[in-house]
N, CA, C and O of each residue as an XYZ file, in Angstrom:
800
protein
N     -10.387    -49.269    -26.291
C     -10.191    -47.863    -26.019
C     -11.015    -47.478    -24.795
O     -12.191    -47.840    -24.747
N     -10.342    -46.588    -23.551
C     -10.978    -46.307    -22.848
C     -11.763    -44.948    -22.541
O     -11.110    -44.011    -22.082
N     -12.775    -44.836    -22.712
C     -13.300    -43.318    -23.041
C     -13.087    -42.608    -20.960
O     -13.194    -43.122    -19.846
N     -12.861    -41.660    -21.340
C     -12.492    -40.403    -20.210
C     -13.859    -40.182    -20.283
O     -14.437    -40.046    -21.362
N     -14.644    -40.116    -18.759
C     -15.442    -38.723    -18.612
C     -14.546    -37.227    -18.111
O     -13.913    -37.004    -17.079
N     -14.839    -36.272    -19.448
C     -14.274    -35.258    -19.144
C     -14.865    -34.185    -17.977
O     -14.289    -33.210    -17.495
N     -16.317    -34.745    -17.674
C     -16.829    -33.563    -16.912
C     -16.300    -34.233    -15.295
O     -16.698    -33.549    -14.353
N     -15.772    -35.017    -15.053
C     -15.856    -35.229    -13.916
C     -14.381    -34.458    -13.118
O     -13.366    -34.345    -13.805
N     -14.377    -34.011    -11.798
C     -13.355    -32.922    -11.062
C     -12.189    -33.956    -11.471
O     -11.222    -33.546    -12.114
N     -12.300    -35.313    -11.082
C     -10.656    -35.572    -11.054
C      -9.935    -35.463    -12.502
O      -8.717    -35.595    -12.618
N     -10.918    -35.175    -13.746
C     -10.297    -35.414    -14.986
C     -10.328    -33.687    -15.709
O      -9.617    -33.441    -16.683
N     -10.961    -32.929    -15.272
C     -10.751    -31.628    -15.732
C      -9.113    -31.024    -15.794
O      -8.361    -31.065    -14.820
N      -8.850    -30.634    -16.728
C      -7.088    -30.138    -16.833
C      -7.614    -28.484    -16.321
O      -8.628    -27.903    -16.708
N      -6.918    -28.142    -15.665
C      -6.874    -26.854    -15.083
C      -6.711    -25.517    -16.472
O      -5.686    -25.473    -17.151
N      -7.524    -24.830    -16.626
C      -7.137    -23.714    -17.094
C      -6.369    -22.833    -16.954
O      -5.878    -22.767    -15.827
N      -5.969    -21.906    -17.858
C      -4.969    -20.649    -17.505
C      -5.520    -19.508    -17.108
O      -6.223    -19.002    -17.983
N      -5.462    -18.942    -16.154
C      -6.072    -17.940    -15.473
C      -6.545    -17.200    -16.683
O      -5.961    -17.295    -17.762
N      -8.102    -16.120    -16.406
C      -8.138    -15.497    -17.366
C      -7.998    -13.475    -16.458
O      -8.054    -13.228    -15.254
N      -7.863    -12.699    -17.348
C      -7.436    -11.616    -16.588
C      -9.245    -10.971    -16.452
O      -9.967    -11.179    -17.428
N      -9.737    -10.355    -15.441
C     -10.750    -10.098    -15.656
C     -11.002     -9.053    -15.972
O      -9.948     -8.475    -15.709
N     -11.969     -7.976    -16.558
C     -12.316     -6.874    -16.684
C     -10.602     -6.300    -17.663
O     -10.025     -7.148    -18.343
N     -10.118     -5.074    -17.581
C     -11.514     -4.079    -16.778
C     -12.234     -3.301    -17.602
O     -12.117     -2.900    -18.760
N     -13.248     -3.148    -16.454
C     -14.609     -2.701    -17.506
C     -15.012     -1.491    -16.671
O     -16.153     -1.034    -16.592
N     -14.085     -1.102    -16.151
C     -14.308      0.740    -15.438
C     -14.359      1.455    -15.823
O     -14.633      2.337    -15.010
N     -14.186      2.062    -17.466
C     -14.630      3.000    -18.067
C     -16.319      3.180    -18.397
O     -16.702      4.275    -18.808
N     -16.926      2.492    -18.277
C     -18.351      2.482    -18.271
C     -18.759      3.141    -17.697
O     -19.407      4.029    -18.252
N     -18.624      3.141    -15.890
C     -19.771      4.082    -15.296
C     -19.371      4.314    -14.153
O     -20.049      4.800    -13.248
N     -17.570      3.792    -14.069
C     -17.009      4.381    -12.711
C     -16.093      5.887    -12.396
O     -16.122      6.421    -11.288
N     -15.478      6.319    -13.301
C     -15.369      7.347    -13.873
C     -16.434      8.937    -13.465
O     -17.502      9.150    -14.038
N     -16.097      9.474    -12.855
C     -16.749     10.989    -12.739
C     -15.977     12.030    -12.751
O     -14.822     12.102    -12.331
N     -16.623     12.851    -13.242
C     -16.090     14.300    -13.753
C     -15.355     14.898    -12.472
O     -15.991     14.641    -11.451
N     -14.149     15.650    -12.238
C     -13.949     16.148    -11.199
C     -13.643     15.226    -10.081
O     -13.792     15.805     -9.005
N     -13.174     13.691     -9.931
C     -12.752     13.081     -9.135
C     -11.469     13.105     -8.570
O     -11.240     12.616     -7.464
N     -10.388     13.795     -9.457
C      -9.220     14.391     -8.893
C      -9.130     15.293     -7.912
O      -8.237     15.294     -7.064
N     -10.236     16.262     -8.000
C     -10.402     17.739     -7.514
C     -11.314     17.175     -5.934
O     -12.540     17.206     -5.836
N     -10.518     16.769     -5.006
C     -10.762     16.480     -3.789
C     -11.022     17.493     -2.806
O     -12.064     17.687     -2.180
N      -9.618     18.293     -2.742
C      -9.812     19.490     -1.496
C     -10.671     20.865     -2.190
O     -10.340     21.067     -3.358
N     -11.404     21.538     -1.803
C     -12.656     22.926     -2.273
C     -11.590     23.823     -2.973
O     -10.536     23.864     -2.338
N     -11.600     24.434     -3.937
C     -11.564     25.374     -4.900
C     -10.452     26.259     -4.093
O     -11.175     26.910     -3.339
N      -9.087     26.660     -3.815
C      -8.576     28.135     -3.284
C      -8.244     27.790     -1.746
O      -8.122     28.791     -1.040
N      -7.998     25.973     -0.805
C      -8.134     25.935      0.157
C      -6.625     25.487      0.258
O      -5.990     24.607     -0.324
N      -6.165     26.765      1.565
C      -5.094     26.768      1.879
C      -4.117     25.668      1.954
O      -2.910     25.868      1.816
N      -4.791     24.146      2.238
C      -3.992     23.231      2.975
C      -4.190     21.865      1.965
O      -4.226     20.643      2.108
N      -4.317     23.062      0.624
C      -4.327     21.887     -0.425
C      -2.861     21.369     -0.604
O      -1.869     22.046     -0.331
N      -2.837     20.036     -1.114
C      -1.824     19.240     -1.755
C      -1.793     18.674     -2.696
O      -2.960     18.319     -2.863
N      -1.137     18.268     -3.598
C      -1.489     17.391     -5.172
C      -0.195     16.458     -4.942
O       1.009     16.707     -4.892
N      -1.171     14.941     -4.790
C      -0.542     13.811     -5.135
C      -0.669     12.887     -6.033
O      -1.756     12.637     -6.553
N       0.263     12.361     -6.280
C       0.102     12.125     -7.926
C       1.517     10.657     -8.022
O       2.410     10.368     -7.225
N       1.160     10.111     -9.231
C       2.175      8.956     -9.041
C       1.899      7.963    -10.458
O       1.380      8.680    -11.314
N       2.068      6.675    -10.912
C       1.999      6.175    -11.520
C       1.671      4.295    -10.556
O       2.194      3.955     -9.495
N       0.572      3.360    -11.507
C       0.623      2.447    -10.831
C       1.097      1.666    -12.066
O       0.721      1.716    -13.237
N       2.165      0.831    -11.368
C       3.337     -0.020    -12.121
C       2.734     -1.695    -12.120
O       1.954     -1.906    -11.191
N       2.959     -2.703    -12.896
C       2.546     -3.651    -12.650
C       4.462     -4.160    -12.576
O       5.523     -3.538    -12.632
N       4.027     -5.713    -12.414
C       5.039     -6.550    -11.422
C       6.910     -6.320    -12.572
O       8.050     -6.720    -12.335
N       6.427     -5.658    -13.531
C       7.676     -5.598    -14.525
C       7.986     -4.195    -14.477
O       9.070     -3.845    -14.944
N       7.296     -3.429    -14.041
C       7.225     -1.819    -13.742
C       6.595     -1.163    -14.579
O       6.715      0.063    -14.573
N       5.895     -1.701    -15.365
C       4.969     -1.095    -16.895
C       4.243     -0.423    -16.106
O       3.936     -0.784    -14.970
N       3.780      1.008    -16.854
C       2.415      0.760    -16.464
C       1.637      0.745    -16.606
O       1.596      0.533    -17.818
N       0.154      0.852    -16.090
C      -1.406      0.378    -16.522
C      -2.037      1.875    -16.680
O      -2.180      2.805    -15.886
N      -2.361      1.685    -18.108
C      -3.421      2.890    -18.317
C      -4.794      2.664    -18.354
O      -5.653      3.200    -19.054
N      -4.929      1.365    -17.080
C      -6.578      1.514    -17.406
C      -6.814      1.532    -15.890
O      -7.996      1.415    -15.565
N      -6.056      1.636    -15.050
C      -6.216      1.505    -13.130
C      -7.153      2.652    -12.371
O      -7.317      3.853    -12.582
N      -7.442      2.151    -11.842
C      -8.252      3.254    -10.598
C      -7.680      3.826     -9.590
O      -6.766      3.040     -9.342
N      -7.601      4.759     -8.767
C      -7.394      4.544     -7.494
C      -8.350      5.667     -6.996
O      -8.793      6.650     -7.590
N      -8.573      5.122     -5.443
C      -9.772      5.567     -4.892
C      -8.978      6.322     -3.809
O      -7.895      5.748     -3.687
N      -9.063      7.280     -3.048
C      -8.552      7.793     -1.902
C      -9.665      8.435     -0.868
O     -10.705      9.057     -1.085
N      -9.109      8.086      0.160
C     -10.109      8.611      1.056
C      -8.777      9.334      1.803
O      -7.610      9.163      1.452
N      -9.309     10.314      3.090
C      -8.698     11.037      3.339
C      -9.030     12.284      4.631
O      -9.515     13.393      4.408
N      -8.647     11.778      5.910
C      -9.191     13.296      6.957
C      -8.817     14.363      6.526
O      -7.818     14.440      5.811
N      -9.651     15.573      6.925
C      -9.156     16.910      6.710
C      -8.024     17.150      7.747
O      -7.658     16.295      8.553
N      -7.471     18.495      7.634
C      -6.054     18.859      8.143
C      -6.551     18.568      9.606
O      -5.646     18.116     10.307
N      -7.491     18.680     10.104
C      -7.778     19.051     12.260
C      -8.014     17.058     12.292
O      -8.515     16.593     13.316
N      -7.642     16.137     11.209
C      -7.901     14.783     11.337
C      -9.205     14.090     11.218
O      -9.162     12.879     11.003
N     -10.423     14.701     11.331
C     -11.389     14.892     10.821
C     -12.340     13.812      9.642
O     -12.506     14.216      8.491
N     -12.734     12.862      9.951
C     -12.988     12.454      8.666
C     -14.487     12.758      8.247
O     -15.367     12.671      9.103
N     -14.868     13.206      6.609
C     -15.974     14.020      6.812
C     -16.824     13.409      6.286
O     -16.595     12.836      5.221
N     -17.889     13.368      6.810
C     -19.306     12.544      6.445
C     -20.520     13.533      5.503
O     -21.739     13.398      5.397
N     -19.655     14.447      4.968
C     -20.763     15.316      3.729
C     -20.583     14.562      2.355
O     -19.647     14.348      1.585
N     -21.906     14.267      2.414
C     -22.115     14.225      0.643
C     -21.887     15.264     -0.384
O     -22.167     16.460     -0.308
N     -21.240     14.504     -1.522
C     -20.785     15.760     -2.458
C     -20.273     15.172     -3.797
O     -20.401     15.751     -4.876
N     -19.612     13.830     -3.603
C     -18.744     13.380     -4.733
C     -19.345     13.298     -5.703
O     -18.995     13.957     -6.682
N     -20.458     12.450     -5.747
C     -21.537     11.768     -6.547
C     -22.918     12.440     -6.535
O     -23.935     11.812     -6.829
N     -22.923     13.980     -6.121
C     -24.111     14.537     -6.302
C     -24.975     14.508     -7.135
O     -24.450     14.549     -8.248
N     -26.394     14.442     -7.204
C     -27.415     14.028     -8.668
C     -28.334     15.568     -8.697
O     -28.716     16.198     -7.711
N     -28.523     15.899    -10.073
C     -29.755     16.758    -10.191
C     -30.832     15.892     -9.489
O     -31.095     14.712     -9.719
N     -31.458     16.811     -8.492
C     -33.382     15.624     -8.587
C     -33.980     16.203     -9.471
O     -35.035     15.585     -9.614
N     -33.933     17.208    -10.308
C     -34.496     17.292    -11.770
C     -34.618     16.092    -12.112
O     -35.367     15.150    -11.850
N     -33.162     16.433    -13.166
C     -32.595     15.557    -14.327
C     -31.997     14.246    -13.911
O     -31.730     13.433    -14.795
N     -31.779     13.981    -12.760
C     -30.936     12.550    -12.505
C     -29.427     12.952    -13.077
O     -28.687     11.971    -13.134
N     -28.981     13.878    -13.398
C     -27.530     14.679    -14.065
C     -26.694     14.430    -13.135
O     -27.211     14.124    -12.060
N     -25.353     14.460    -13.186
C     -24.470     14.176    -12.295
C     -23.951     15.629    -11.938
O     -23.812     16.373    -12.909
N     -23.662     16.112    -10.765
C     -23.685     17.335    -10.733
C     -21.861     17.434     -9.723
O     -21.148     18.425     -9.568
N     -21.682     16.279     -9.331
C     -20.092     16.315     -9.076
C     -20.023     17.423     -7.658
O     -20.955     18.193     -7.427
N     -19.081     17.372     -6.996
C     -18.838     18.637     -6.212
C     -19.500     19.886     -6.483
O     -19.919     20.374     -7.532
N     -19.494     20.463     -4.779
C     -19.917     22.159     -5.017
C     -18.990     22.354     -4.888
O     -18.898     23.411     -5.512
N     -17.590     22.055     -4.330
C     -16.448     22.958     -4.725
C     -15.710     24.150     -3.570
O     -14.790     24.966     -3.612
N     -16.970     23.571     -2.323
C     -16.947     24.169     -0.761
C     -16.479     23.481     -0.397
O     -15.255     23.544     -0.281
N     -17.514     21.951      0.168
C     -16.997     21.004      1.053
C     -16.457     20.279      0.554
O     -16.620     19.768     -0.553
N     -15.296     20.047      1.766
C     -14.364     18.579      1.264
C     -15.255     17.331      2.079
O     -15.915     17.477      3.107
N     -15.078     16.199      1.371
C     -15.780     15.768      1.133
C     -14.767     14.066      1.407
O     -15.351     13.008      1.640
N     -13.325     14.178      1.310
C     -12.424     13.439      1.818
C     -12.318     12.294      0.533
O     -11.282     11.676      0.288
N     -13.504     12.150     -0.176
C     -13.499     10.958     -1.178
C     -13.196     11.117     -2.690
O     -13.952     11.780     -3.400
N     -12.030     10.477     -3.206
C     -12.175     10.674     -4.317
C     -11.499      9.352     -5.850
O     -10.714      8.417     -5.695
N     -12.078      9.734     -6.963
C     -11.486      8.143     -7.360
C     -10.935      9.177     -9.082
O     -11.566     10.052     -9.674
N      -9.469      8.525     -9.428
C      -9.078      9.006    -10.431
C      -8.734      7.462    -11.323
O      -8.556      6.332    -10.869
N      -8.730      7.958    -12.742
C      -8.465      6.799    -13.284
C      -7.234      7.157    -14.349
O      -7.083      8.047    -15.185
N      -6.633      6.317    -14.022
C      -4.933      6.352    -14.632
C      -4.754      6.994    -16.106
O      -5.925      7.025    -16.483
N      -4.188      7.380    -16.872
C      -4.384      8.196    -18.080
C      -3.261      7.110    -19.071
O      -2.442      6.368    -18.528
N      -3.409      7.197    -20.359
C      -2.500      6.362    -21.224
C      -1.321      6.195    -20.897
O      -0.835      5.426    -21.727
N      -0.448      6.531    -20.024
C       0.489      6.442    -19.298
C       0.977      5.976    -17.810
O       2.087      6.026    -17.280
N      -0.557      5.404    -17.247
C      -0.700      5.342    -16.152
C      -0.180      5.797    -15.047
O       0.284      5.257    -14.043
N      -0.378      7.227    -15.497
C      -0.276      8.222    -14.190
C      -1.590      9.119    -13.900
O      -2.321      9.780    -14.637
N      -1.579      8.848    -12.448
C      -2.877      9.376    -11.998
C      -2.375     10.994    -10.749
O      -1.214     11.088    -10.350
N      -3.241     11.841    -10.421
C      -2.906     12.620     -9.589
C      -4.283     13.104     -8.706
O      -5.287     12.948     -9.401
N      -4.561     13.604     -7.471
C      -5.272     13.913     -6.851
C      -5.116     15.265     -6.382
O      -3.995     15.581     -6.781
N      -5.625     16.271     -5.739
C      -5.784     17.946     -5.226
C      -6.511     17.533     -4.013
O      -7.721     17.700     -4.163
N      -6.195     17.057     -2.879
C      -6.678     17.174     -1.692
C      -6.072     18.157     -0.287
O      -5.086     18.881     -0.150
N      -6.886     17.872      0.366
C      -6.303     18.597      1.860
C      -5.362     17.699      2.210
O      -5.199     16.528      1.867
N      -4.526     18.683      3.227
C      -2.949     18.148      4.006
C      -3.783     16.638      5.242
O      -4.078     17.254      6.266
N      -4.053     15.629      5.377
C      -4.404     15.147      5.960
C      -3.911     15.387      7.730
O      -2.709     15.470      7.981
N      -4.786     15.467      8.686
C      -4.127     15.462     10.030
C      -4.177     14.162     10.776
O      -4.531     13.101     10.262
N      -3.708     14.350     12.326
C      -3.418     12.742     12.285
C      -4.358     12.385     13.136
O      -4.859     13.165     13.945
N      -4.716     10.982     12.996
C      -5.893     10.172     13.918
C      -5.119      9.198     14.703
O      -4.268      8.345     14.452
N      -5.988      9.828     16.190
C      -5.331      8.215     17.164
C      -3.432      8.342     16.664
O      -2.793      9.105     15.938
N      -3.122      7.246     17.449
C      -1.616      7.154     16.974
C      -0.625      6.892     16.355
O       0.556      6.645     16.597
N      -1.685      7.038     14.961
C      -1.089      6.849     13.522
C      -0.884      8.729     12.773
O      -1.513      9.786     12.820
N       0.389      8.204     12.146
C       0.907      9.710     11.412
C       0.293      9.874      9.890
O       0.515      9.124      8.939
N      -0.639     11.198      9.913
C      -1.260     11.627      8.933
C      -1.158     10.665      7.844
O      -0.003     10.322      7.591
N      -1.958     10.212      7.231
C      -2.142      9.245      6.300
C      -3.217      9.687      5.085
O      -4.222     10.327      5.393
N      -2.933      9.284      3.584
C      -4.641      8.585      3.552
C      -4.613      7.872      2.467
O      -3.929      8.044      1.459
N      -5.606      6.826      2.773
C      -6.095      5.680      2.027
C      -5.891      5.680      1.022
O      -5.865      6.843      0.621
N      -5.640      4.754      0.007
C      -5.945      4.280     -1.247
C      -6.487      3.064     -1.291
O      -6.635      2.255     -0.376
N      -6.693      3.012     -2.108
C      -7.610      1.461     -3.232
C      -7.265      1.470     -4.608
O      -7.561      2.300     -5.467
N      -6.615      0.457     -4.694
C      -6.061      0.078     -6.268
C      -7.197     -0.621     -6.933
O      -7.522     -1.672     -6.381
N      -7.899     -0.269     -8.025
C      -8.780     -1.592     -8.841
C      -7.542     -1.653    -10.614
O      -7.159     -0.573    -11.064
N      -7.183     -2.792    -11.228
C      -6.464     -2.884    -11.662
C      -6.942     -4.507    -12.748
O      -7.669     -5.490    -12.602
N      -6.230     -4.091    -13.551
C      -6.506     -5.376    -14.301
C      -5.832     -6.681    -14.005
O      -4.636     -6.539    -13.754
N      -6.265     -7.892    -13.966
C      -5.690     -9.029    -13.462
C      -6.342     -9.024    -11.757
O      -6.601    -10.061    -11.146
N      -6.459     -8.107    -11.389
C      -6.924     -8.516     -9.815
C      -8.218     -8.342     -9.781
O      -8.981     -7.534    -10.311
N      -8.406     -9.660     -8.731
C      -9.730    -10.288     -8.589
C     -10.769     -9.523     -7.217
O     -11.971     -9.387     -6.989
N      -9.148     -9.079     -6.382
C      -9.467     -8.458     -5.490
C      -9.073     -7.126     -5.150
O      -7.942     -7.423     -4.765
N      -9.151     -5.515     -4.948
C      -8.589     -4.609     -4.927
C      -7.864     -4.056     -3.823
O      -8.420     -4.250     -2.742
N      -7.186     -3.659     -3.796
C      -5.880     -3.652     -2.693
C      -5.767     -2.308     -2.372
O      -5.863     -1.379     -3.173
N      -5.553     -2.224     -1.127
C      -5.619     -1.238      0.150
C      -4.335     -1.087      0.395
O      -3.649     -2.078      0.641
N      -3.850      0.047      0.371
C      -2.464      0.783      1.015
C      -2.943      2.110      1.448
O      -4.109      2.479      1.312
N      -1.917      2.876      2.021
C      -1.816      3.832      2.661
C      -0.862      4.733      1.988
O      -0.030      4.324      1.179
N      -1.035      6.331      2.438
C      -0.033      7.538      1.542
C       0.321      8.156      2.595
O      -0.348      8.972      3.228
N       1.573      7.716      2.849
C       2.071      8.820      4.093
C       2.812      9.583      3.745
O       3.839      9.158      3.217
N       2.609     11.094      3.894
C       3.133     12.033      3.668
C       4.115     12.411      4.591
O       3.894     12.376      5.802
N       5.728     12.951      3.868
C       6.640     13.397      4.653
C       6.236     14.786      5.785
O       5.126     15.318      5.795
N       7.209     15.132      6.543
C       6.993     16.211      6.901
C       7.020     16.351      8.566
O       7.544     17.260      9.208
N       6.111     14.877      9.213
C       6.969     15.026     10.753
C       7.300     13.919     11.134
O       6.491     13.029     11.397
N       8.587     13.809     11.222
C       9.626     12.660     11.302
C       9.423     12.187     12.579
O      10.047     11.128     12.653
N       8.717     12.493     13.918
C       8.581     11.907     14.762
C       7.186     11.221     14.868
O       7.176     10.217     15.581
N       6.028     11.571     14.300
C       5.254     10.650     13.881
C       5.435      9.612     12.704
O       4.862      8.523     12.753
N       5.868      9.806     12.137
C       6.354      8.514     11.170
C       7.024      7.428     11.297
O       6.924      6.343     10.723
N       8.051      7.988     12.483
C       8.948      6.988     13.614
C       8.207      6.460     14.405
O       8.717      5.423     14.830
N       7.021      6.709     14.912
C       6.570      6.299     16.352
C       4.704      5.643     15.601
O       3.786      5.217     16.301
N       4.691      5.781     14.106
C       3.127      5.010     13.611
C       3.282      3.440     13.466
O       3.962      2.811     12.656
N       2.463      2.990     14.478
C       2.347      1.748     13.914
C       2.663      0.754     13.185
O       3.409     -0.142     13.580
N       2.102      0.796     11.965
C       2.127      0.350     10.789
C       3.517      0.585     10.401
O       4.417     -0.254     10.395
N       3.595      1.852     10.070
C       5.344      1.610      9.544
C       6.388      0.925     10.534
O       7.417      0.539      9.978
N       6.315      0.751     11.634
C       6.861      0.753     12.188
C       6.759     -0.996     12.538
O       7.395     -1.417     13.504
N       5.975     -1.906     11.743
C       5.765     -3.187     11.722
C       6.180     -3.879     10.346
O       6.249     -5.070     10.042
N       6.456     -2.604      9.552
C       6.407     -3.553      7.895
C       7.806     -2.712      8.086
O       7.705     -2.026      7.069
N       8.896     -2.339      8.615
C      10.185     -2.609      8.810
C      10.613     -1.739      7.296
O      10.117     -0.697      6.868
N      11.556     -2.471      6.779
C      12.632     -1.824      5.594
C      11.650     -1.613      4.194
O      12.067     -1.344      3.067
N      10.642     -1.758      4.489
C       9.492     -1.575      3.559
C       8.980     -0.495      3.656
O       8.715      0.112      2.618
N       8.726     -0.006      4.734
C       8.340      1.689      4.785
C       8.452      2.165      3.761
O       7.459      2.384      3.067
N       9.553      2.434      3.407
C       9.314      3.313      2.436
C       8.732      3.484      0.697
O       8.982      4.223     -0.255
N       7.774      2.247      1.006
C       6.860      1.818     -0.035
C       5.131      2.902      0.126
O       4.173      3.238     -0.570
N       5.638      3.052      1.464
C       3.966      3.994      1.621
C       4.416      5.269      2.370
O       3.711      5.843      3.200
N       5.572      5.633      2.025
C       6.042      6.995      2.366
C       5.577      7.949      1.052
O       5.677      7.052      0.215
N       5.237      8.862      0.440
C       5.501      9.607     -0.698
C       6.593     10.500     -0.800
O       6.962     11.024      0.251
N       7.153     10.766     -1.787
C       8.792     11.586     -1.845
C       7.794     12.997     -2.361
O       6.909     13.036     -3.216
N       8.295     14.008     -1.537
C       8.047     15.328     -1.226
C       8.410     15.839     -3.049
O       9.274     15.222     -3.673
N       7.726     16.854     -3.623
C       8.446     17.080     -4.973
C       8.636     18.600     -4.947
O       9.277     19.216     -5.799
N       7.871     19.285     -3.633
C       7.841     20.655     -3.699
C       6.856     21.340     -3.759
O       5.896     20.800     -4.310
N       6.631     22.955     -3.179
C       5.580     23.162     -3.125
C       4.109     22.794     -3.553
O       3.470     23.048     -4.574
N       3.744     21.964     -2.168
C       2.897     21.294     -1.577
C       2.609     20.162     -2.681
O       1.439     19.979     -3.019
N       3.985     19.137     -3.445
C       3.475     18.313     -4.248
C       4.328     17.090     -3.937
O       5.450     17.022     -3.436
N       3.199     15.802     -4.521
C       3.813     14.493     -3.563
C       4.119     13.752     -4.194
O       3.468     13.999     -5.210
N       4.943     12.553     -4.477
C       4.935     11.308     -5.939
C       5.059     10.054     -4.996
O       5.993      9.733     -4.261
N       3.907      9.464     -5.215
C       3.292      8.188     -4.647
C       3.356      6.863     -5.566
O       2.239      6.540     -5.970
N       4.331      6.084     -5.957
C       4.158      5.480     -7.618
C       3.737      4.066     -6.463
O       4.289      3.839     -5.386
N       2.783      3.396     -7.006
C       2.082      2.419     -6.931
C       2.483      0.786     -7.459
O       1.940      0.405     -8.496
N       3.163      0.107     -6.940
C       4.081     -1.232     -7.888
C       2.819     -2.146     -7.231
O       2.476     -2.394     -6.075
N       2.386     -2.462     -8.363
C       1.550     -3.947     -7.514
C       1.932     -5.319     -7.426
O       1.253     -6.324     -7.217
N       3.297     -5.144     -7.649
C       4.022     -6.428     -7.265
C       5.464     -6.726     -7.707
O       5.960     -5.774     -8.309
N       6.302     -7.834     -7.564
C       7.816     -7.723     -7.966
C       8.723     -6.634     -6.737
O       8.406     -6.240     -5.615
N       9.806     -6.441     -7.493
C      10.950     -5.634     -6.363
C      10.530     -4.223     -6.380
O      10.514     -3.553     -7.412
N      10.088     -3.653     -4.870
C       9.982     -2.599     -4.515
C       8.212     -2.354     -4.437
O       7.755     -1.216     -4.542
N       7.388     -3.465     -4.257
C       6.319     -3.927     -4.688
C       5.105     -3.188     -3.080
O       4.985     -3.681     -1.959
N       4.544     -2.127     -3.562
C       3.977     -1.148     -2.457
C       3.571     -2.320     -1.241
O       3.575     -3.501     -1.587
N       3.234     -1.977      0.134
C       2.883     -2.412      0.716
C       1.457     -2.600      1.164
O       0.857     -1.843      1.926
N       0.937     -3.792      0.555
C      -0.772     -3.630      1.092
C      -1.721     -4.301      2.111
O      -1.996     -5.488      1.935
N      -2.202     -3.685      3.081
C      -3.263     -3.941      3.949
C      -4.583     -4.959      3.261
O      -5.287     -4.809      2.262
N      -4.517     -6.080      4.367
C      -5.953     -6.775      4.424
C      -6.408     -6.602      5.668
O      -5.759     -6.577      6.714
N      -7.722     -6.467      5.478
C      -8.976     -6.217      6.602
C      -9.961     -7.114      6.576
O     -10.639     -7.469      5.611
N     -10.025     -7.620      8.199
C     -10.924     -8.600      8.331
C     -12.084     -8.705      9.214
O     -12.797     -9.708      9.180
């Protein structure tokens, strides 16, 4: 009989991936992370959507993070999201003035998430945009797309980016739903599967 060393690389049998986390309900989560644009500000918008996994289910445990210029394009460097008592060390969340451009919502038992931000304006010669970040279960790594909002058809024709990922566009377009509301649904993979940015 010939005994196997099992610890050695050429004799290890490969495992089955394991899914990692998630473990974001712990301490990523803050009060008021939807509530992006200040309290009563004209050039608010609410976008909102669902993130689908590769069968179209979806995930009620996902993140998404958005960043975002104000309407003059603006991107704003005030602290506010994550404000602390220096008392108490308390989390004190937005004042509810400044926008603040940052914000992170976490998907609800249905995995639909929504945001209240400003109308984004446009930077350089890309058409009004703003960021997302998917964190999601099964991924190791979190994934970057973009939310382009309808509204001027000649910047959307003439941005970059859309204008390189071809018949896909309209994976990071959002469909208009009506006064000032947007539906952004999020597929992280399979047919119709959003389009996502790596940065290097």
């Amino acid at each position: 009989m010939t005994k196997i060393d099992a610890s050695s690389p050429e004799n290890v049998l490969p495992t089955p991936s394991h899914t990692v986390g998630p473990f974001y309900g712990y301490a990523l989560p803050f009060r008021g992370g939807e509530d992006i644009a200040p309290l009563g500000h004209p050039d608010t918008v609410t976008v909102h959507g669902y993130v689908l996994d590769g069968e179209g289910a979806p995930l009620p445990d996902a993140f998404v993070e958005l960043w975002g210029a104000d309407p003059e394009g603006n991107v704003s460097t005030t602290d506010g999201s994550m404000r602390r008592d220096p008392a108490s060390g308390g989390h004190l969340g937005r004042n509810g003035v400044e926008f603040t451009g940052w914000g992170r919502i976490q998907t609800d038992a249905d995995g639909h998430w929504y945001a209240r931000t400003l109308r984004p304006g446009a930077r350089g010669d890309s058409a009004p945009y703003i960021s997302a970040c998917v964190f999601a279960r099964g991924l190791l790594v979190h994934l970057f797309t973009r939310i382009y909002l309808p509204g001027d058809d000649a910047a959307l024709a003439a941005d970059p980016l859309l204008t390189r990922v071809g018949d896909r566009r309209g994976t990071l377009i959002a469909a208009e739903e009506g006064q000032g509301t947007y539906r952004f649904d999020i597929r992280l993979q399979g047919e119709g599967e959003t389009v996502f940015l790596e940065f290097q």
